[in-house]
Backbone atoms as SQL, in Angstrom:
CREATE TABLE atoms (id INTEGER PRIMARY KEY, chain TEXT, resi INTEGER, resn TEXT, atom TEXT, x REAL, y REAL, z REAL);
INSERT INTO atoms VALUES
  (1, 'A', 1, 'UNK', 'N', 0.846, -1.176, 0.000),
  (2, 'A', 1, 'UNK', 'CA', 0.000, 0.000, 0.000),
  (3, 'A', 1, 'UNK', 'C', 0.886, 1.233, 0.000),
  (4, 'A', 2, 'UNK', 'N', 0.689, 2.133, -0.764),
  (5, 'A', 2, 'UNK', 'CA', 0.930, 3.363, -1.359),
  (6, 'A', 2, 'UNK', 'C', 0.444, 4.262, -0.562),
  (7, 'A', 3, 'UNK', 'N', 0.848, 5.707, -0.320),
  (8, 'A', 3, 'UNK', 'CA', -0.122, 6.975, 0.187),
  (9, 'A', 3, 'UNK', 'C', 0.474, 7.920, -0.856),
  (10, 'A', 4, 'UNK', 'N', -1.040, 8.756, -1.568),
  (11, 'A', 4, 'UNK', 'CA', -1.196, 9.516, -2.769),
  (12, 'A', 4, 'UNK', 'C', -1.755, 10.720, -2.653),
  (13, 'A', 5, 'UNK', 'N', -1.056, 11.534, -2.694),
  (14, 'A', 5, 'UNK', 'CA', -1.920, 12.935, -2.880),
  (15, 'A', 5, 'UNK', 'C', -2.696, 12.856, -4.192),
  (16, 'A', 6, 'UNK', 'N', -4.036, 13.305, -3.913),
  (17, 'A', 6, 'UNK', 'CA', -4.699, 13.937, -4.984),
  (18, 'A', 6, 'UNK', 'C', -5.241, 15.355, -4.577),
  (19, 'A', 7, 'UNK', 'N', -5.176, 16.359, -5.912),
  (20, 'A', 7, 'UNK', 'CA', -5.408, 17.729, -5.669),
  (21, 'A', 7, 'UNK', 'C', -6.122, 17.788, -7.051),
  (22, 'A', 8, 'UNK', 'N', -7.283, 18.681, -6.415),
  (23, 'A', 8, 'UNK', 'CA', -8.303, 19.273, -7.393),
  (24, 'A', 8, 'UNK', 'C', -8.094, 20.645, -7.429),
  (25, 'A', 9, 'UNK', 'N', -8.056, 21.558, -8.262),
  (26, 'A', 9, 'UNK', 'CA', -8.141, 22.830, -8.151),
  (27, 'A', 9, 'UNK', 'C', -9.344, 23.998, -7.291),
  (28, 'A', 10, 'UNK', 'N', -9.868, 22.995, -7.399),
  (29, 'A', 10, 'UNK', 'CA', -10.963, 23.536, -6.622),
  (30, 'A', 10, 'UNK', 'C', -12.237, 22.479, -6.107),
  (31, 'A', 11, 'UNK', 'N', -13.177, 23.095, -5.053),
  (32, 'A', 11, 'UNK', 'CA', -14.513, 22.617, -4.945),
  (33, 'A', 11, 'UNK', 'C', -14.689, 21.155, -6.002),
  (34, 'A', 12, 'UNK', 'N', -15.079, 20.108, -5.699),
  (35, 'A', 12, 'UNK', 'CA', -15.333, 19.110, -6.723),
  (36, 'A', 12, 'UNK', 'C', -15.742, 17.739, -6.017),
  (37, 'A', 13, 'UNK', 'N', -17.189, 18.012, -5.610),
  (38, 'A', 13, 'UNK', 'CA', -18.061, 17.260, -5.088),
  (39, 'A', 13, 'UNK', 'C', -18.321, 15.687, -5.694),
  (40, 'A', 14, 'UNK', 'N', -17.761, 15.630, -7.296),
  (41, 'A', 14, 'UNK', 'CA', -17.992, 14.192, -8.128),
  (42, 'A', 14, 'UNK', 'C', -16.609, 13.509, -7.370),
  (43, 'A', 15, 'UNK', 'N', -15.656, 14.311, -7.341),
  (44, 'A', 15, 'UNK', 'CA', -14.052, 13.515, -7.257),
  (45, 'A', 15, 'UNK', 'C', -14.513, 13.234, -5.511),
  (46, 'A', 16, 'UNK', 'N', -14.807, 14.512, -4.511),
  (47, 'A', 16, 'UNK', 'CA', -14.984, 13.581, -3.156),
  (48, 'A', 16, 'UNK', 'C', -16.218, 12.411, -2.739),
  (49, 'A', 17, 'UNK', 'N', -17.135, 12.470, -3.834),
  (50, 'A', 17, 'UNK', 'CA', -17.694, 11.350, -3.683),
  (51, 'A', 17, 'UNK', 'C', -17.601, 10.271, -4.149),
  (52, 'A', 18, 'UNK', 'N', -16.589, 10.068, -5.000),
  (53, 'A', 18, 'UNK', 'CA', -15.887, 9.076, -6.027),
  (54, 'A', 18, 'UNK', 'C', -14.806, 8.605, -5.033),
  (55, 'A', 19, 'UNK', 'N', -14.018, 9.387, -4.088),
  (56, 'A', 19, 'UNK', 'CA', -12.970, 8.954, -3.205),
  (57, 'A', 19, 'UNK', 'C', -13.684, 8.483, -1.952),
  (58, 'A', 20, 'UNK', 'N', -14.597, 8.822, -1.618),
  (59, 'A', 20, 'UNK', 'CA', -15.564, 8.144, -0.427),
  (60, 'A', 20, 'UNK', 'C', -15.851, 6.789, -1.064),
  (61, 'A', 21, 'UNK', 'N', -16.487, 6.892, -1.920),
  (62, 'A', 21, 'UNK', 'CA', -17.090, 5.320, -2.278),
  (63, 'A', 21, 'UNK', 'C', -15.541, 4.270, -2.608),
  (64, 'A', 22, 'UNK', 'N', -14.782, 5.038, -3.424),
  (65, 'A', 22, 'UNK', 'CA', -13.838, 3.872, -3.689),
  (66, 'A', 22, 'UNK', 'C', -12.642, 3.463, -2.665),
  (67, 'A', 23, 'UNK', 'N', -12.408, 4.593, -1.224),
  (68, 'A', 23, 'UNK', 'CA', -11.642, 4.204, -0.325),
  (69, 'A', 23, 'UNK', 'C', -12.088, 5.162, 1.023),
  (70, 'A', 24, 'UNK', 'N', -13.422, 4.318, 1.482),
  (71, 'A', 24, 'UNK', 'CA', -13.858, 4.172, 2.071),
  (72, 'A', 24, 'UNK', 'C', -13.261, 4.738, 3.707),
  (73, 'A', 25, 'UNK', 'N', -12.360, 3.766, 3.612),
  (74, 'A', 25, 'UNK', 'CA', -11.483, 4.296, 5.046),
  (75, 'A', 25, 'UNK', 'C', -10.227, 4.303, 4.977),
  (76, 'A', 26, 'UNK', 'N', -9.945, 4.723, 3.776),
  (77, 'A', 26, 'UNK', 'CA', -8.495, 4.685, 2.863),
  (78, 'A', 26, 'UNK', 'C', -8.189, 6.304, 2.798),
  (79, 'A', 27, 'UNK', 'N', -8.690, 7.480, 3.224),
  (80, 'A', 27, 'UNK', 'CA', -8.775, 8.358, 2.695),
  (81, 'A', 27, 'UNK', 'C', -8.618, 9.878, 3.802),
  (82, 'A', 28, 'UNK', 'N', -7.854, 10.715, 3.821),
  (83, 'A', 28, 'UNK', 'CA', -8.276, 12.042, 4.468),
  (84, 'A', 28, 'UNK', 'C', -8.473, 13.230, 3.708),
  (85, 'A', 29, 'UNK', 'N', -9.393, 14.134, 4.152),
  (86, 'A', 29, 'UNK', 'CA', -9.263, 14.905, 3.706),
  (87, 'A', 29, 'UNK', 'C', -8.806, 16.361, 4.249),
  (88, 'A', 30, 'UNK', 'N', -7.658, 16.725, 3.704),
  (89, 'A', 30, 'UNK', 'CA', -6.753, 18.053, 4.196),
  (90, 'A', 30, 'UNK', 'C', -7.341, 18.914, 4.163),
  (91, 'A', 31, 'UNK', 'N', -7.973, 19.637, 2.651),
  (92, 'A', 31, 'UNK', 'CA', -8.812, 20.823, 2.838),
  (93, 'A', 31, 'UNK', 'C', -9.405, 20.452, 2.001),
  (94, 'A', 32, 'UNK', 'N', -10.299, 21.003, 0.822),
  (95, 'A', 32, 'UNK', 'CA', -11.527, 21.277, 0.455),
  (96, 'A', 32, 'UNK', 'C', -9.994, 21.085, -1.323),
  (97, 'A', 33, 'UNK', 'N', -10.164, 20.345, -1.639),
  (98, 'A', 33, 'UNK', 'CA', -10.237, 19.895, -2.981),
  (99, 'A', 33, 'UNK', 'C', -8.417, 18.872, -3.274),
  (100, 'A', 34, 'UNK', 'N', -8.522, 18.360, -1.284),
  (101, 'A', 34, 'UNK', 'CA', -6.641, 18.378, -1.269),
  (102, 'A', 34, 'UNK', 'C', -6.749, 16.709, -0.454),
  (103, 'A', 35, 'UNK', 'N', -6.688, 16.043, -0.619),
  (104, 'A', 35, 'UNK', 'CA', -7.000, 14.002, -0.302),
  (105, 'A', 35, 'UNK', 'C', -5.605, 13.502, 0.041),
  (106, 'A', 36, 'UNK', 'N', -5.354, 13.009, 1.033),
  (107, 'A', 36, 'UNK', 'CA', -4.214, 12.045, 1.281),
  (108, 'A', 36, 'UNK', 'C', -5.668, 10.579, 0.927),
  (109, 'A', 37, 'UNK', 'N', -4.910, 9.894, -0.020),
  (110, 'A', 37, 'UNK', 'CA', -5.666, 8.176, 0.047),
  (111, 'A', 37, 'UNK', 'C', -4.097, 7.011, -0.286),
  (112, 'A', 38, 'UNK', 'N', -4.866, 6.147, 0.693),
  (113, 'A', 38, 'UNK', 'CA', -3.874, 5.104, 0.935),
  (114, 'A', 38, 'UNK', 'C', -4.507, 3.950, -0.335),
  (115, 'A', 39, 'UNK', 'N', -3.595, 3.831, -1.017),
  (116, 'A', 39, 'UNK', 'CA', -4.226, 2.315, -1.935),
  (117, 'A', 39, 'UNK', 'C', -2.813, 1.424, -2.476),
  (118, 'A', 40, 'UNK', 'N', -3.401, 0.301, -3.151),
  (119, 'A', 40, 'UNK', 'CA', -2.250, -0.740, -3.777),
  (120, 'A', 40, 'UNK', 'C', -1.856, 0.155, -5.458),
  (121, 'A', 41, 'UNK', 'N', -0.651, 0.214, -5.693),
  (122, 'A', 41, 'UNK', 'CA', -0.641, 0.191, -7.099),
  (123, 'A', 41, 'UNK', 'C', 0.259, 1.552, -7.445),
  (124, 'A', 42, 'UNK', 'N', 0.105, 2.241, -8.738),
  (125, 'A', 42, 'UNK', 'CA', 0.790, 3.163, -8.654),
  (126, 'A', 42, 'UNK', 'C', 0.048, 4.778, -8.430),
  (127, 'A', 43, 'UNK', 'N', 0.359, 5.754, -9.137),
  (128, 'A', 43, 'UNK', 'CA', -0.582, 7.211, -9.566),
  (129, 'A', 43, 'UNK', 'C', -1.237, 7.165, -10.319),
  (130, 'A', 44, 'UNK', 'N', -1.531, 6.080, -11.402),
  (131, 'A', 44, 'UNK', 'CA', -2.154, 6.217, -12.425),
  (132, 'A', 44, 'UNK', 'C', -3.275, 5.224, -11.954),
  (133, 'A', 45, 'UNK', 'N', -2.837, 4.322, -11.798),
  (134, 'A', 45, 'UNK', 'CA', -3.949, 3.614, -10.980),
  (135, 'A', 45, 'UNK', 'C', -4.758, 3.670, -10.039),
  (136, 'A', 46, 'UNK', 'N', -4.267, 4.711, -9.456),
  (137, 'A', 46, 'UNK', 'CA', -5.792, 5.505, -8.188),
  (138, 'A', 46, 'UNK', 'C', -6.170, 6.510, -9.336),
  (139, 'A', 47, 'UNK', 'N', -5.771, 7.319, -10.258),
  (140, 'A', 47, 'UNK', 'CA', -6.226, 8.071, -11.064),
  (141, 'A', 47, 'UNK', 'C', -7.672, 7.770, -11.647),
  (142, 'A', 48, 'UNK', 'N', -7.082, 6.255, -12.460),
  (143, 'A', 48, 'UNK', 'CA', -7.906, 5.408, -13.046),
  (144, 'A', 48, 'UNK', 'C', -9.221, 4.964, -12.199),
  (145, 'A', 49, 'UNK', 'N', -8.956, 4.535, -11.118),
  (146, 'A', 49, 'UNK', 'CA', -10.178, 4.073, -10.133),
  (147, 'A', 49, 'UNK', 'C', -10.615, 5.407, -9.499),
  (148, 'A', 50, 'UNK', 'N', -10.305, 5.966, -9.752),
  (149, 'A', 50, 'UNK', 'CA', -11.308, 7.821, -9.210),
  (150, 'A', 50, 'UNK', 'C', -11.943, 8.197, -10.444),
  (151, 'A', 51, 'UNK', 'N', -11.935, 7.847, -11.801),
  (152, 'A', 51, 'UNK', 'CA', -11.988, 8.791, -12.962),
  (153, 'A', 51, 'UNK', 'C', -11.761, 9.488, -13.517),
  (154, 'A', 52, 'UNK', 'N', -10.328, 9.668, -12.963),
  (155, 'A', 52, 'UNK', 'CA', -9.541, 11.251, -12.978),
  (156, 'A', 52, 'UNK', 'C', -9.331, 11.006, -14.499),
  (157, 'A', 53, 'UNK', 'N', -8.534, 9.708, -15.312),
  (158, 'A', 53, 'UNK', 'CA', -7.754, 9.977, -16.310),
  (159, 'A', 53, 'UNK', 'C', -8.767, 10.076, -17.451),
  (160, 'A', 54, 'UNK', 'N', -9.857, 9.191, -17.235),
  (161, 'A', 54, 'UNK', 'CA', -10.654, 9.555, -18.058),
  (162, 'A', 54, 'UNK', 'C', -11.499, 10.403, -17.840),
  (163, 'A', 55, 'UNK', 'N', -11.127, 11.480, -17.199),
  (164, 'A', 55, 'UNK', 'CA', -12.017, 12.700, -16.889),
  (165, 'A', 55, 'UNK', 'C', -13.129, 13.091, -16.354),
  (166, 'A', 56, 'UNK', 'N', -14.264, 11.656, -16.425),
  (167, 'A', 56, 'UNK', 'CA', -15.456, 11.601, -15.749),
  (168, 'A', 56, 'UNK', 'C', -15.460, 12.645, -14.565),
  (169, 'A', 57, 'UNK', 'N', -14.032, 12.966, -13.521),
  (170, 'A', 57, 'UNK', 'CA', -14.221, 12.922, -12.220),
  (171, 'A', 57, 'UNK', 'C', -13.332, 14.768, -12.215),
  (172, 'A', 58, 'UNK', 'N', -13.633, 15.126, -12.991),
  (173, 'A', 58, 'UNK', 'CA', -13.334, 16.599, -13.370),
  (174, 'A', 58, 'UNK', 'C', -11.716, 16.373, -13.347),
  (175, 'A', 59, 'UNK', 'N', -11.360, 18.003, -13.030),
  (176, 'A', 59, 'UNK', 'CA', -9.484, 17.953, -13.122),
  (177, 'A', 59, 'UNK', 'C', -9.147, 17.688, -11.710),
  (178, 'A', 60, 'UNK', 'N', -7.887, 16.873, -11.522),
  (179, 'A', 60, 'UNK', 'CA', -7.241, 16.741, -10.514),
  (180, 'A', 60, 'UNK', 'C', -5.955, 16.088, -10.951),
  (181, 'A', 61, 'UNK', 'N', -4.883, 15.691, -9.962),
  (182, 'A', 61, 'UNK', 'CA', -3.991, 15.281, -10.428),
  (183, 'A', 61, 'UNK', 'C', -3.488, 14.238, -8.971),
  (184, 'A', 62, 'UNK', 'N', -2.971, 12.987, -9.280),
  (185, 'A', 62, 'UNK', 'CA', -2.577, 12.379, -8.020),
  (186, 'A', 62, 'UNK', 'C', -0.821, 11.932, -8.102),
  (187, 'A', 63, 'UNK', 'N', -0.658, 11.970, -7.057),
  (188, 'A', 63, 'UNK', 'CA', 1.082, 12.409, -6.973),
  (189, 'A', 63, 'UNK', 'C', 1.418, 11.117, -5.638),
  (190, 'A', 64, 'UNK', 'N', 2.616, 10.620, -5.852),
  (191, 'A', 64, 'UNK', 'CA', 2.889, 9.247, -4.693),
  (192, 'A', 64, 'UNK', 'C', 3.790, 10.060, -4.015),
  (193, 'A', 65, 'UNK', 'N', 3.268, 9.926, -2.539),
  (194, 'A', 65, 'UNK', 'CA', 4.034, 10.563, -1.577),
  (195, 'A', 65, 'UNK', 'C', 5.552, 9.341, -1.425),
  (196, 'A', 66, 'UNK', 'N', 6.518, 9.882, -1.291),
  (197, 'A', 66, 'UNK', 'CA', 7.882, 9.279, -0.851),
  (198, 'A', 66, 'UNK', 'C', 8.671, 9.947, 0.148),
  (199, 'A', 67, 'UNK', 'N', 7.923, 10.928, 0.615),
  (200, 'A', 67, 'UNK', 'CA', 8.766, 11.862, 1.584),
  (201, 'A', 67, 'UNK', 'C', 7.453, 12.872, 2.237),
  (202, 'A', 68, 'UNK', 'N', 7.516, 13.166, 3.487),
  (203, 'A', 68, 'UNK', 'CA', 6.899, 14.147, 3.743),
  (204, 'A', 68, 'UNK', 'C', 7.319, 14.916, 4.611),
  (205, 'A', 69, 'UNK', 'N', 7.163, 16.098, 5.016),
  (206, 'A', 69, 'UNK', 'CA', 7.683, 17.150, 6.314),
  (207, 'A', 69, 'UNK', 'C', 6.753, 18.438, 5.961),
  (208, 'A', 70, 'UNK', 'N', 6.540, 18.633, 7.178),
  (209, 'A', 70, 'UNK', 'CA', 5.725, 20.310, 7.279),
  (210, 'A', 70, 'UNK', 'C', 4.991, 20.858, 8.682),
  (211, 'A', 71, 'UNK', 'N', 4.488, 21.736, 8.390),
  (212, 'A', 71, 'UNK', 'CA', 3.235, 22.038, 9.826),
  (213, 'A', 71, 'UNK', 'C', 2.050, 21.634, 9.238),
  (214, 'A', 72, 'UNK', 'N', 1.373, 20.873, 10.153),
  (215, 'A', 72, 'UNK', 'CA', 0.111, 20.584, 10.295),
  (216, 'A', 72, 'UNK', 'C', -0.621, 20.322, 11.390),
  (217, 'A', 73, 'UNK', 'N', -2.225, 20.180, 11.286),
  (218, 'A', 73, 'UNK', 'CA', -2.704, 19.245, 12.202),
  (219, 'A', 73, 'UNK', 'C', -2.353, 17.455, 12.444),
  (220, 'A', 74, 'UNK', 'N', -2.525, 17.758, 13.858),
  (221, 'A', 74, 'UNK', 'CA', -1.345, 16.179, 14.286),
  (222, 'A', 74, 'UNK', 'C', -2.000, 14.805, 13.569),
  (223, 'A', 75, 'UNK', 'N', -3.471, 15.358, 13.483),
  (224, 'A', 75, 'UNK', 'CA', -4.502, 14.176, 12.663),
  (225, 'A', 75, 'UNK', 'C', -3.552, 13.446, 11.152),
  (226, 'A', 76, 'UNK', 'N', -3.457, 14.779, 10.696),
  (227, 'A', 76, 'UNK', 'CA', -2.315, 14.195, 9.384),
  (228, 'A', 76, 'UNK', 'C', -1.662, 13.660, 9.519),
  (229, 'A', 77, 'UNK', 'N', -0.031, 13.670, 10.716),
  (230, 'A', 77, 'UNK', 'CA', 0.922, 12.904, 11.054),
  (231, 'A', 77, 'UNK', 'C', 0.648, 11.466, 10.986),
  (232, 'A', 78, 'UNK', 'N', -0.407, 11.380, 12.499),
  (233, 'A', 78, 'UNK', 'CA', -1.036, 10.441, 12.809),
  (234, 'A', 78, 'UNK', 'C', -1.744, 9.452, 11.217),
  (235, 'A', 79, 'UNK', 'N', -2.437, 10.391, 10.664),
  (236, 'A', 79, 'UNK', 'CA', -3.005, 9.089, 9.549),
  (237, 'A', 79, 'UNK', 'C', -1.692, 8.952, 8.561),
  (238, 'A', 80, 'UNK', 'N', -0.723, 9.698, 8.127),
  (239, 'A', 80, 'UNK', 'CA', 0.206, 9.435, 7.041),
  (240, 'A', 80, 'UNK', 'C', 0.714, 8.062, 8.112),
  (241, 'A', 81, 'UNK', 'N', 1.591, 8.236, 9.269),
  (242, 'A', 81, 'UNK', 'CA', 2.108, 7.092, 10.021),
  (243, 'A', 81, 'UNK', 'C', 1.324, 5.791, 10.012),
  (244, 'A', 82, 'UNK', 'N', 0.229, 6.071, 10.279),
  (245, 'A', 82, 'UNK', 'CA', -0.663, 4.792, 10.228),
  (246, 'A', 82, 'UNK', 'C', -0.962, 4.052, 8.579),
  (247, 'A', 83, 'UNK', 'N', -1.368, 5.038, 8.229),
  (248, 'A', 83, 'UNK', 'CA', -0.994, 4.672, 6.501),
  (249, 'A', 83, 'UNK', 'C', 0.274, 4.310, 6.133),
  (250, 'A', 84, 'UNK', 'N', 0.858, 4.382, 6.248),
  (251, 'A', 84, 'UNK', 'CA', 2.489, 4.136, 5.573),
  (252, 'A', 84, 'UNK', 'C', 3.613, 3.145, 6.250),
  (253, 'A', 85, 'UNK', 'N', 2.837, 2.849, 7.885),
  (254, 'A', 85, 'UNK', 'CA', 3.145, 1.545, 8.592),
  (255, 'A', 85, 'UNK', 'C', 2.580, 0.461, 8.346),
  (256, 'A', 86, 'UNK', 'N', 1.135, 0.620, 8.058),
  (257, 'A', 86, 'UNK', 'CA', 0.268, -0.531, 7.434),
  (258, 'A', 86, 'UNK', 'C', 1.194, -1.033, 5.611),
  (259, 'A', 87, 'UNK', 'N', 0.961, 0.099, 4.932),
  (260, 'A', 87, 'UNK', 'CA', 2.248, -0.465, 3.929),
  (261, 'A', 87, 'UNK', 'C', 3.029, -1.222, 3.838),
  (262, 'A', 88, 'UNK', 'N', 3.896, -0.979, 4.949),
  (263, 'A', 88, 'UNK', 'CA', 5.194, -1.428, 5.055),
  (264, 'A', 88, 'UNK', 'C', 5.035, -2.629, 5.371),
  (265, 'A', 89, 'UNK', 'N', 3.836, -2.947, 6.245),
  (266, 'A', 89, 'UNK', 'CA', 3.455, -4.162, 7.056),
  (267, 'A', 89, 'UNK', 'C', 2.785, -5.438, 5.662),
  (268, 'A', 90, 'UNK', 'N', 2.070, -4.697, 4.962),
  (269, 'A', 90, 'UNK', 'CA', 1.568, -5.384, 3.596),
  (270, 'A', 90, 'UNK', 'C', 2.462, -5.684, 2.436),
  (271, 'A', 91, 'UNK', 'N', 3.854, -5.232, 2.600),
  (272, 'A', 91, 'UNK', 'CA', 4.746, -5.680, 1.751),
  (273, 'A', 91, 'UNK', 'C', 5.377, -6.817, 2.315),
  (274, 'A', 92, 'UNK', 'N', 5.753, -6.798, 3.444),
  (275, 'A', 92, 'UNK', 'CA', 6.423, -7.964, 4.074),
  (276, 'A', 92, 'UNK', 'C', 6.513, -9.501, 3.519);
């Protein structure tokens, strides 16, 4: 398991209800058009299962986290760690 930014430019109610249904409890949301989701596979392949590439799911773009650092709320820390330990734990 992977953790993926996806970013919408804006407001885009099809893409957060497309990321609710397809990762369920796979998923946070940072702000209002900005998704940490945890899944198997690569960027193109959560793309693909959101609708992004074929556009259905308006513009956005999803990016594989390999590094992170910043200020935030601790909720983020907390789910990237938990996300990205479970990973590690599913590659084994």
């Amino acid at each position: 398991m992977s953790v993926f930014v996806v970013l919408s430019p804006g407001p885009n109610p099809v893409l957060e209800s497309t990321i609710h249904e397809k990762f369920a409890d796979d998923y946070m949301l940072v702000s209002e058009g900005q998704w940490l989701v945890a899944g198997d596979g690569i960027a193109k392949d959560i793309s693909d299962k959101l609708g992004i590439t074929a556009g259905t799911a308006g513009h956005a773009i999803v990016i594989t986290i390999g590094g992170y650092f910043g200020y935030a709320n601790n909720a983020v820390w907390e789910w990237l760690a938990l996300k990205l330990t479970a990973g590690l734990r599913h590659a084994s």
